[in-house]
N, C-alpha and C positions, 0 to 999 in steps of 0.2 A: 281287315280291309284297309287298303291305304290310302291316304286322300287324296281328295280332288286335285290338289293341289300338284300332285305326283305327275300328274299328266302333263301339266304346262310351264312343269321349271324350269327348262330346256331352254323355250319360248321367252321366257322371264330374262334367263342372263344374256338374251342377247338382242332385249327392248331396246328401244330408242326412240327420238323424236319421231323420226322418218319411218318409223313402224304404225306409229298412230295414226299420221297423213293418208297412211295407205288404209284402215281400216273405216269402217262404215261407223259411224259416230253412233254410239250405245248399241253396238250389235255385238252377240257372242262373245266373238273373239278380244272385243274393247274389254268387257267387262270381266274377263278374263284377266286379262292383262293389269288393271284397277287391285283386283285380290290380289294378286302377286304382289303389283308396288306397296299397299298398305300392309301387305303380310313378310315383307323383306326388311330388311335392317336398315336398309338406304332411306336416307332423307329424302322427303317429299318437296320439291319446289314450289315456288308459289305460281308457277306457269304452269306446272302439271298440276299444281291443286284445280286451276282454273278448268284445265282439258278433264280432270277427273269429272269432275262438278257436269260438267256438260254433258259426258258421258252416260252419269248415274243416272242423271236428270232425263234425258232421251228414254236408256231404257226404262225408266220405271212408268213413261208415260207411253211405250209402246208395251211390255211386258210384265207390271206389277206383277202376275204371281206368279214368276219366274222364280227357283228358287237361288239363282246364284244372281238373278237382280236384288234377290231380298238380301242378300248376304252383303253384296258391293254396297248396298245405301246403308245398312249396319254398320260397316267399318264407314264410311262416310261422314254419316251420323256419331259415330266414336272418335272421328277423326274434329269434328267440329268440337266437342265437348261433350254431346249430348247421352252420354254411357246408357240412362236410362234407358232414351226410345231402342239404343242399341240392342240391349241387355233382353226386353221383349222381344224383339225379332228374330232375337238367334235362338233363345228357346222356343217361338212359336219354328222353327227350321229343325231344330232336334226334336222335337213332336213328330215332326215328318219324314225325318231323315236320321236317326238314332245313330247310325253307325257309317258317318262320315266325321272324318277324327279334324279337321279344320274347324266345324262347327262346335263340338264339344271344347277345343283348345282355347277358341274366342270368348266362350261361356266363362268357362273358368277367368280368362285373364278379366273379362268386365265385373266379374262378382269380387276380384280383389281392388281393382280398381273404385267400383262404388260402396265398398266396406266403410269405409270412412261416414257415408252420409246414415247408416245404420246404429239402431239403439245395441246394447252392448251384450245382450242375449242371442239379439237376430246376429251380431257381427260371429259369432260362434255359427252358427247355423250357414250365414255366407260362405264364411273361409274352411267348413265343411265341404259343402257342393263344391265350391273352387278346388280344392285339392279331389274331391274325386272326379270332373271334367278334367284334368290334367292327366289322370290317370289314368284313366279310359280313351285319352287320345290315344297316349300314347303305348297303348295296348293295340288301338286299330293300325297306329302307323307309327313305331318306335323311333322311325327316324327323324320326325319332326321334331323342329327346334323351339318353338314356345312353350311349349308344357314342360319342356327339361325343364325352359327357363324360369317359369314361374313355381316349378315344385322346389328348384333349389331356393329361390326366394322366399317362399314358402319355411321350408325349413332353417334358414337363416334366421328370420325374423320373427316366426311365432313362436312364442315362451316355451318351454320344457313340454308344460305339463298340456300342452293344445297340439304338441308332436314335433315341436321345436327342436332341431338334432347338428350339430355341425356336422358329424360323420354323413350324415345323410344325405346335406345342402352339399361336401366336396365329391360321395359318389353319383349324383346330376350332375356337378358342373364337371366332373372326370370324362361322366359318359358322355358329353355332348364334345368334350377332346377330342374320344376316342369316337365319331361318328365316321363314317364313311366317308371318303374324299375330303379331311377336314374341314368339313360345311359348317361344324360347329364349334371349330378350337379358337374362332376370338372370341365366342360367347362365353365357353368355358372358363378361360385365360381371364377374363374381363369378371365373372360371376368370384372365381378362385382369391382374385384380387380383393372383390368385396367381404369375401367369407373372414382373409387374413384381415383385413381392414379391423373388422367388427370385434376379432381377438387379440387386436393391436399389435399385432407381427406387422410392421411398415415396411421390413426388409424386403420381403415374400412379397408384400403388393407393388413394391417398384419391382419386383423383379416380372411380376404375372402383367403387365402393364407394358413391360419392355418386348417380351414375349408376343405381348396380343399385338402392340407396333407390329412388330418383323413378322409378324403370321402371313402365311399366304396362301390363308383360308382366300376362297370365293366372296364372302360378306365380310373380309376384313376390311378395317377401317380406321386408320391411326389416329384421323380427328376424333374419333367416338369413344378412342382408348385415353386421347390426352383430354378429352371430354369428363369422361369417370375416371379418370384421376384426378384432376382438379377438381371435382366435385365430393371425390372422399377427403382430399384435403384439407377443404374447405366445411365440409356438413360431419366429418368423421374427428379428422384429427386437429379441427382448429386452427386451424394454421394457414391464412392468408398468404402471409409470407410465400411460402411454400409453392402456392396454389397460383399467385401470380406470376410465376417463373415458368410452370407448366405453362398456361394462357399463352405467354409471353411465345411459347414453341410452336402452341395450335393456329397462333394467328398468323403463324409465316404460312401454314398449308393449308389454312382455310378454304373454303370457297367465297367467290365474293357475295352470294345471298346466306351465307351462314352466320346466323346475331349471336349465336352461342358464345363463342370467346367475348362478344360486349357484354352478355349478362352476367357469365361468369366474371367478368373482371368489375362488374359493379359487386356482385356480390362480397367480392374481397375487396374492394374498394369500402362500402357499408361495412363489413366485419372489421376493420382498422379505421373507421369512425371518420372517415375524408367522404363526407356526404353533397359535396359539389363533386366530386371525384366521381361518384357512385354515378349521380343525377347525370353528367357527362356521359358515361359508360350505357348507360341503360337508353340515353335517348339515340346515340347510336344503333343501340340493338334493334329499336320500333322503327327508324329511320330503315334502317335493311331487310326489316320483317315487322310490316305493322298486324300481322297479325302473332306477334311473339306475345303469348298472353302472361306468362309469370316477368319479363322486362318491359310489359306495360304497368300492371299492377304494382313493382318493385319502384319504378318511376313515380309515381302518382304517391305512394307512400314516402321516396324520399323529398319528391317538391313538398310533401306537406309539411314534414320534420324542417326541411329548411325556410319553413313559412313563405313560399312561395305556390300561395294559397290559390290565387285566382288560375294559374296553368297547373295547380295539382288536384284544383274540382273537375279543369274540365280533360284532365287523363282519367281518373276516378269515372266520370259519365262515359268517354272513350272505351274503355274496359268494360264496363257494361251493357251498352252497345252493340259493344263485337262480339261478349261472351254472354250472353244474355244464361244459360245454361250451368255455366259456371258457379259453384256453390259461394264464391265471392263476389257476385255481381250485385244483390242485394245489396252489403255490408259495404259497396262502392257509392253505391248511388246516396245512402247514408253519411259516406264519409266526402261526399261530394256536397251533401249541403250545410255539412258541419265547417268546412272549407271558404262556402259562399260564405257565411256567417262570420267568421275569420277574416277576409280579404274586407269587409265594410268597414 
């Protein structure tokens, strides 16, 4: 069976503002429209977070048990932080609906997503389920692009002996290449990149990086290519240097609400130990997106390092605040009054 999703991709590439104005605020076709934006590659603004937010909000107060209002307020919900309440929704929807491959693709990516808050028996049992929902999507609709994405992740990242494979993370990321109408060759290009990353071929990932640039897939995206580039740079191969030269390229084609290139460039900023340099970087990033929550957190950690106690408690309480959900929001409010105590 193919998904839902199949029906209204059409509709999806050719959204816009002026599509929404025309539509009945949380009816069908809105909430429609919600899945595709959260289920596509493209960044979300913080104006259409706003229009989303209205929308889920309507329908779930004219149609709770809709099943594609339940699904909009999950990704909603997963969109806020809150993977949990997400994680229960979407299996209470595959209880009901087993064989729509959106649903099963969702499962999977939230069971690797909240792997992390799991004790280390249950993390084996999670990243079980998560590889076979990927699985099973992609048996109902082979065409869909999250499940390639997350099996090749999958096999990238989990050890040998849990089915850990390179051969098997570059036949994902090949076959999302080779998808039909290149729908999926920046994901592949961009995953291909990671795989050489991890086996320290640098050559092959400036090359798979240059590639996903010049692609001219559908959901290509050269900010999201010089995006993970700089970020393997920087988390992979160490190297600041490197990585602020990238930045240096994304921030001439940025968008002007995109804080990505400022958190990036704190990060390499902090990794070369220039921590007003950082503090600079990252208050830009909140300045452009205050709801950027790892260059809000990154902020509040470096005013604290530069003992600039009294604006790093109350980023620390800001972070908290806004991510209340967030498995760092605790261990803020702690470091918020370790802070207060510091600044007397």
């Amino acid at each position: 069976m193919r998904s839902i999703a199949a029906s209204v991709i059409a509709a999806s590439l050719l959204f816009t503002a002026g599509s929404v104005a025309r539509a009945d605020v949380g009816d069908a076709a809105e909430i429609e429209t919600v899945i595709v934006q959260f289920r596509s590659s493209k960044p979300i603004t913080p104006a259409e977070v706003a229009k989303i937010e209205e929308n889920v909000k309507a329908a779930v107060a004219a149609r709770p048990g809709d099943a594609r209002v339940r699904y909009a307020k999950a990704l909603f919900d997963r969109s806020k932080g809150d993977r949990k309440a997400a994680k229960q929704a979407v299996e209470a929807l595959i209880q009901e609906f087993p064989d729509v491959a959106e649903y099963r693709s969702t499962h999977g990516t939230l069971c690797f997503e909240i792997i992390n808050d799991a004790g280390m028996f249950e993390k084996m049992n999670i990243a079980s389920t998560g590889r076979s929902e990927y699985e099973k999507a992609i048996a109902l609709d082979s065409t869909l692009i999250e499940p390639r994405i997350g099996l090749t992740r999958f096999y990238l990242n989990a050890p040998g002996y849990a089915g850990g494979s390179y051969k098997r993370a570059e036949e994902q990321a090949n076959a999302l290449v080779n998808l039909p109408d290149g729908k999926g060759e920046f994901f592949g290009r961009s995953l291909l990149a990671d795989i050489y990353a991890d086996k320290g071929e640098w050559a092959k990932v400036e090359e798979q990086f240059q590639l996903a640039e010049a692609s001219k897939s559908p959901a290509a995206n050269p900010s999201a290519a010089m995006r993970g580039y700089a970020r393997l740079l920087l988390n992979k191969k160490k190297d600041p240097n490197a990585a602020l030269v990238v930045v240096e390229r994304y921030k001439k084609i940025a968008a002007p609400d995109d804080a990505a290139p400022s958190f990036l460039s704190g990060e390499a900023k902090k990794a070369l130990g220039d921590t007003p340099g950082a503090i600079e970087a990252y208050t830009r990033a909140v300045e452009i997106d205050p709801g950027a929550m790892n260059s809000r957190f990154a902020l509040a950690e470096s005013l604290e390092k530069n003992k600039q106690y009294t604006r790093a408690a109350a980023e620390y309480r800001e972070f908290a605040s806004r991510f209340p959900a967030d498995s760092r929001a605790g261990g803020a409010l702690k470091a918020a009054d370790r802070c207060d105590k510091q600044a007397k």
